[in-house]
C-alpha positions as CSV (number, residue, x, y, z in Angstrom):
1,X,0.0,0.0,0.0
2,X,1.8,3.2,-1.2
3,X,1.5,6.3,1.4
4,X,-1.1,8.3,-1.4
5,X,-4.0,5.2,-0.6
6,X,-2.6,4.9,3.1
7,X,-5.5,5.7,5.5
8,X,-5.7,8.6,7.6
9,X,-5.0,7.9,11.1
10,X,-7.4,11.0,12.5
11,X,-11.3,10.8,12.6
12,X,-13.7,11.8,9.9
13,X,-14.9,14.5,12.6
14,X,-10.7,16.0,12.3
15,X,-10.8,15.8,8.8
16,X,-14.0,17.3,8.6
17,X,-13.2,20.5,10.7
18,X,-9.7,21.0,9.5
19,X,-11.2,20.9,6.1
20,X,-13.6,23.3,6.8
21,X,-11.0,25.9,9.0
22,X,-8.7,25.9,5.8
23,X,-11.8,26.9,3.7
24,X,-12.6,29.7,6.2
25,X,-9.2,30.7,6.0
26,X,-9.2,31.2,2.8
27,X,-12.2,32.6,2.6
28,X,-11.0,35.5,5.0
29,X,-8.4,36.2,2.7
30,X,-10.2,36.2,0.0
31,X,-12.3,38.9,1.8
32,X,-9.7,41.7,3.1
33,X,-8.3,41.6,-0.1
34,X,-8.0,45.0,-2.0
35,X,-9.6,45.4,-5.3
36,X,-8.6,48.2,-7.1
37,X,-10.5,50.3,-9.8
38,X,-8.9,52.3,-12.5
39,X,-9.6,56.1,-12.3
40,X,-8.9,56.7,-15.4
41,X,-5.6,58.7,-14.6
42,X,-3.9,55.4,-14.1
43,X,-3.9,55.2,-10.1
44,X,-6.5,53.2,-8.2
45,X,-9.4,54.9,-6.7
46,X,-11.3,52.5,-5.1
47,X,-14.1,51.7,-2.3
48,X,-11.3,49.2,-1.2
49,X,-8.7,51.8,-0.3
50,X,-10.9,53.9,1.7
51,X,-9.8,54.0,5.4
52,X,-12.1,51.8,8.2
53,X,-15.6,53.8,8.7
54,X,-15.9,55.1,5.3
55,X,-18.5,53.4,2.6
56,X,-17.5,52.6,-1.3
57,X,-18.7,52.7,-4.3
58,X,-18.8,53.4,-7.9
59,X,-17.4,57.1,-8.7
60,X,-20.1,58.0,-11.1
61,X,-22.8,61.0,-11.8
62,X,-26.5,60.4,-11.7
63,X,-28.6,60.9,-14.9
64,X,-30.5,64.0,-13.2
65,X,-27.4,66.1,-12.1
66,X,-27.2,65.4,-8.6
67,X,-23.9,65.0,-7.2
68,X,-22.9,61.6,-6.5
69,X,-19.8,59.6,-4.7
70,X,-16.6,61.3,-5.7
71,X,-17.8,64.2,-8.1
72,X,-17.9,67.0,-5.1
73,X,-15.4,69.3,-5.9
74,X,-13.4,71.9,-4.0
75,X,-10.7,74.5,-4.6
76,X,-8.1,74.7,-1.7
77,X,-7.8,78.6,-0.7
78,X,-4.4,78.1,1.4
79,X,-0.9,78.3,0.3
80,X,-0.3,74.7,2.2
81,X,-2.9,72.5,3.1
82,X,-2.2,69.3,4.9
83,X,-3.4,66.6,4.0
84,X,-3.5,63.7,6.7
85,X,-4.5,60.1,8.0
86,X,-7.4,61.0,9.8
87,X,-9.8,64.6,10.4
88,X,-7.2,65.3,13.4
89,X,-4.7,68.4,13.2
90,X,-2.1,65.8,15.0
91,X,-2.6,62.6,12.8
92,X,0.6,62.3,10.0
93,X,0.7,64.4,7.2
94,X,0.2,62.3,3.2
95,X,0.9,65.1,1.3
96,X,0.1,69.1,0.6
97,X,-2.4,70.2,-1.1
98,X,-1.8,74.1,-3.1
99,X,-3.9,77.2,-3.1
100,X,-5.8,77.1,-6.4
101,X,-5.8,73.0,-6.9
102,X,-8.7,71.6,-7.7
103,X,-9.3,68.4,-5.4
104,X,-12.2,65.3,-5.3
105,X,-14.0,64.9,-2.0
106,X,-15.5,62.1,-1.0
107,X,-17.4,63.1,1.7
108,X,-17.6,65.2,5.4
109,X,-17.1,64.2,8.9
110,X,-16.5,66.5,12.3
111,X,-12.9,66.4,13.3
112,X,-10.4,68.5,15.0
113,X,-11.9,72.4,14.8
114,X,-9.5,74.4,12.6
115,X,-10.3,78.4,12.9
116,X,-13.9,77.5,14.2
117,X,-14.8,74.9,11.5
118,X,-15.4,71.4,12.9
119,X,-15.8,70.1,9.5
120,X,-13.0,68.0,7.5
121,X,-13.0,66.4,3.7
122,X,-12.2,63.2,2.8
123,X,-10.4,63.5,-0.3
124,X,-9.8,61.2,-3.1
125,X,-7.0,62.4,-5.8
126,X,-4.8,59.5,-5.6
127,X,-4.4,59.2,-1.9
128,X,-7.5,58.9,0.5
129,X,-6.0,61.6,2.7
130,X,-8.3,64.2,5.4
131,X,-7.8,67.9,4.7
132,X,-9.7,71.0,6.8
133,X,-12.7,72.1,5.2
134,X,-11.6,76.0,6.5
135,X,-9.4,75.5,3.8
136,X,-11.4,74.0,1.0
137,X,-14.2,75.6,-0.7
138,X,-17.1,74.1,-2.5
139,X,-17.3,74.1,-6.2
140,X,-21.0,73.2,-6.4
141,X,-23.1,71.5,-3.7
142,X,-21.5,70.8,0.1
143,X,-20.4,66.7,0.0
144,X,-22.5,64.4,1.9
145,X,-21.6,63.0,5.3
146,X,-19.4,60.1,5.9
């Protein structure tokens, strides 16, 4: 009897579960993932780079003009804006934003108040990054909440 046809020594009950913990396994894996979606600039842009607490989805404008996910716009009004990890003045800096760029928001949360605004911007031009709405004006309609 070659070792291939050899019985297993360990229950059916053994088999059974450590059959079924490999295929949970995986299946976590499978689920954390990242997908990414081309943003037509050649980055990725996705749902599945979004930091914990923040909802995806498809980057797209509704047929009747409203603003959807990703299309609120803003123009940054200070010479250096920080961008950072999270809508905290003390959480690390990504990049810098400059006065007169044109960025993508994704949405609004409260956060850290900068010069009496609560109110910070999830951004989404390359880099999911958190930048002080006192320093970002609205190009059409305010951005939903996070």
């Amino acid at each position: 009897m070659s070792l291939l046809s050899a019985p297993s020594s360990r229950s059916p009950l053994a088999r059974g579960l450590a059959a079924a913990l490999a295929a949970g396994a995986l299946a976590g894996a499978l689920a954390v993932t990242p997908a990414a979606a081309a943003d037509g600039r050649g980055g990725a842009d996705s749902a599945a780079d979004a930091p914990a607490g923040v909802n995806g989805g498809d980057d797209w404008a509704g047929g009747d003009g409203r603003q959807e996910q990703g299309r609120y716009r803003g123009v940054v009004t200070t010479d250096r804006l920080p961008l950072r990890t999270s809508p905290s003045r003390g959480s690390e800096v990504i990049r810098y934003a400059r006065r007169g760029e044109t960025v993508r928001i994704h949405c609004k949360t409260p956060g850290d108040t900068v010069r009496g605004n609560p109110l910070w911007y999830l951004l989404t031009d390359g880099t999911w990054a958190w930048g002080a709405a006192r320093y970002i004006d609205n190009i059409g309609p305010a951005p939903r909440w996070c």
